[in-house]
C-alpha positions as CSV (number, residue, x, y, z in Angstrom):
1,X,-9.7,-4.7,82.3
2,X,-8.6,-7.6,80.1
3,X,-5.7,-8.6,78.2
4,X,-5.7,-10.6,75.4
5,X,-2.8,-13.4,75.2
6,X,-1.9,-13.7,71.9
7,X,-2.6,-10.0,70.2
8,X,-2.0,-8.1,73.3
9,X,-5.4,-6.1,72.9
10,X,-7.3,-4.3,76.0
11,X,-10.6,-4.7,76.9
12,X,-12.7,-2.6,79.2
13,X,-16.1,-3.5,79.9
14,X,-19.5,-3.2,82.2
15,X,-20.9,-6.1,83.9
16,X,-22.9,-7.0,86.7
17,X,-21.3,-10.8,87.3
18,X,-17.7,-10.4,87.4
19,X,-17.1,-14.0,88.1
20,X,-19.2,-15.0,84.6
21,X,-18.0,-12.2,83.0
22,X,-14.2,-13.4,83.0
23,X,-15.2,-17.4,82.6
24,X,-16.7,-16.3,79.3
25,X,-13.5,-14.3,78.2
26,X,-10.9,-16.7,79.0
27,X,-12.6,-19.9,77.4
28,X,-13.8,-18.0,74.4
29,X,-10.7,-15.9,73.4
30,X,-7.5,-16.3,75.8
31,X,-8.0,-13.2,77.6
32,X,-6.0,-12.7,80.9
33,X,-7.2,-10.5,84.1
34,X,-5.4,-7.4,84.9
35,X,-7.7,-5.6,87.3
36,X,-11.0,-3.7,87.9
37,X,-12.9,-1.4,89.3
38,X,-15.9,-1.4,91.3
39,X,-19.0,1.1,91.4
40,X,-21.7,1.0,94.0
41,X,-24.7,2.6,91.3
42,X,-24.6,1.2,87.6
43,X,-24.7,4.6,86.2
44,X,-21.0,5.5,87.8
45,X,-19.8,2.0,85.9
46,X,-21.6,2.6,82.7
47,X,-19.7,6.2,82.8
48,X,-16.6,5.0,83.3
49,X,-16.8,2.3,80.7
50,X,-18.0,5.2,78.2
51,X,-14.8,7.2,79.1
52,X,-12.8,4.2,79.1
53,X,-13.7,3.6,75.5
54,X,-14.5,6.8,73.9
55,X,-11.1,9.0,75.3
56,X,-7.8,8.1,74.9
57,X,-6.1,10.2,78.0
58,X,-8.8,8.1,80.0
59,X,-6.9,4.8,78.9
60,X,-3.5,6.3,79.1
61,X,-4.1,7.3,83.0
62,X,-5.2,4.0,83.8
63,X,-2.9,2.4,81.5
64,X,0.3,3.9,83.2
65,X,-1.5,2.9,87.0
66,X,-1.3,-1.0,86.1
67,X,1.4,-0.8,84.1
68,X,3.5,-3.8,86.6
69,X,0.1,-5.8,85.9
70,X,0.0,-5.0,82.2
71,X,4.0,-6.1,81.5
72,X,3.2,-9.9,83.5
């Protein structure tokens, strides 16, 4: 999960290179690390990501378990 800096906007997202995947973020848009979750098969992560994205009680559960991370 990402946070943007200046709009406070959350992104959730698949990817296979972490490391790449938050490089691009913060020197493209400002966007700040707040945690993530890792998935030994793809199709677990690419689930996840669908739920993240497509239902809103999904967001709210893992909203209000990083919610210390989300107020820094």
């Amino acid at each position: 999960m990402l946070k943007n800096r200046v709009n406070k906007e959350l992104y959730y997202g698949y990817t296979n290179n972490l490391e790449r995947r938050l490089k691009e973020h913060e020197i493209e848009n400002g966007w700040k690390f707040i945690g993530c979750e890792g998935y030994a098969a793809e199709l677990d992560a690419r689930e996840r990501e669908r739920k993240l994205k497509h239902y809103g009680q999904t967001r709210t559960h893992l909203k209000n378990r990083l919610r210390k991370s989300l107020e820094l």
